[in-house]
N, C-alpha and C positions, 0 to 999 in steps of 0.2 A: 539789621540782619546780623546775627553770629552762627556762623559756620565754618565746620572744620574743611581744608580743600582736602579732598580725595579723589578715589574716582566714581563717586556719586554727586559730587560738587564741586565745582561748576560742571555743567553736562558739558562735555566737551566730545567729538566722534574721535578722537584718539584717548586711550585712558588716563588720567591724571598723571599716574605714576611712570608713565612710559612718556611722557611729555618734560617733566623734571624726574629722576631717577633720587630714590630717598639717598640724605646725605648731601646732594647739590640745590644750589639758588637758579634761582628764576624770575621774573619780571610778572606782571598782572598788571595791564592795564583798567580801569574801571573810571570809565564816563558816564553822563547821564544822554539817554537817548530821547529825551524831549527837544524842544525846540529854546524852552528858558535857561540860563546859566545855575546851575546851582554849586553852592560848596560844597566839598569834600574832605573832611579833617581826620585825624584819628591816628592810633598805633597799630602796631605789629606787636603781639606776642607770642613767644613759644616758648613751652613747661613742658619739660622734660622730667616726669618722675623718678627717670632710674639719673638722676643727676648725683645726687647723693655717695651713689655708690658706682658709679660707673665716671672716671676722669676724663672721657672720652663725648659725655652726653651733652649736646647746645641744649641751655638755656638763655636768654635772651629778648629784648625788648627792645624796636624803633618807633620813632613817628616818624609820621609821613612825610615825606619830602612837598615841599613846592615844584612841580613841574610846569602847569600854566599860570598866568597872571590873566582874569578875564578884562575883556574891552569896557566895562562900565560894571558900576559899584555893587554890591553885593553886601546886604544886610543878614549877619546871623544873629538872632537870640538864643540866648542861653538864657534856663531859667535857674533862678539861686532861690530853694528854701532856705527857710532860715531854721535853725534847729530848735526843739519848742521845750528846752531842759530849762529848771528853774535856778 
């Protein structure tokens, strides 16, 4: 899923922006509500266009932290093309 947070995303009954105020940080949790353990990998980015001209503008990029370690093993694949150049 890629989506920008606003306040049409995630639905939340208080508005997005009134929950973090533009300008501050915030936390998001996001678990899986099944019953199996899955993994959760990935980054954080934000592109800020007027970066260029404005010295004032975040731009910036994390990965995700490790916050749990699950009770038993957890298999991910990852699939690698290979590139088909001569």
């Amino acid at each position: 899923m890629r989506e920008v947070l606003s306040n049409t995303f995630p639905r939340t009954f208080t508005p997005f922006s009134r929950v973090i105020p533009a300008g501050r940080t915030g936390w998001m949790k996001i678990y899986n509500a099944g019953t199996d353990e899955k993994a959760l990998f990935g980054a954080t980015i934000n592109y800020n266009p007027d970066s260029q001209s404005n010295t004032g503008a975040f731009n910036q990029g994390h990965n995700l932290h490790t916050l749990t370690v699950t009770e038993r093993q957890i298999t991910v694949r990852i699939p690698v093309i290979l590139p088909t150049c001569n």
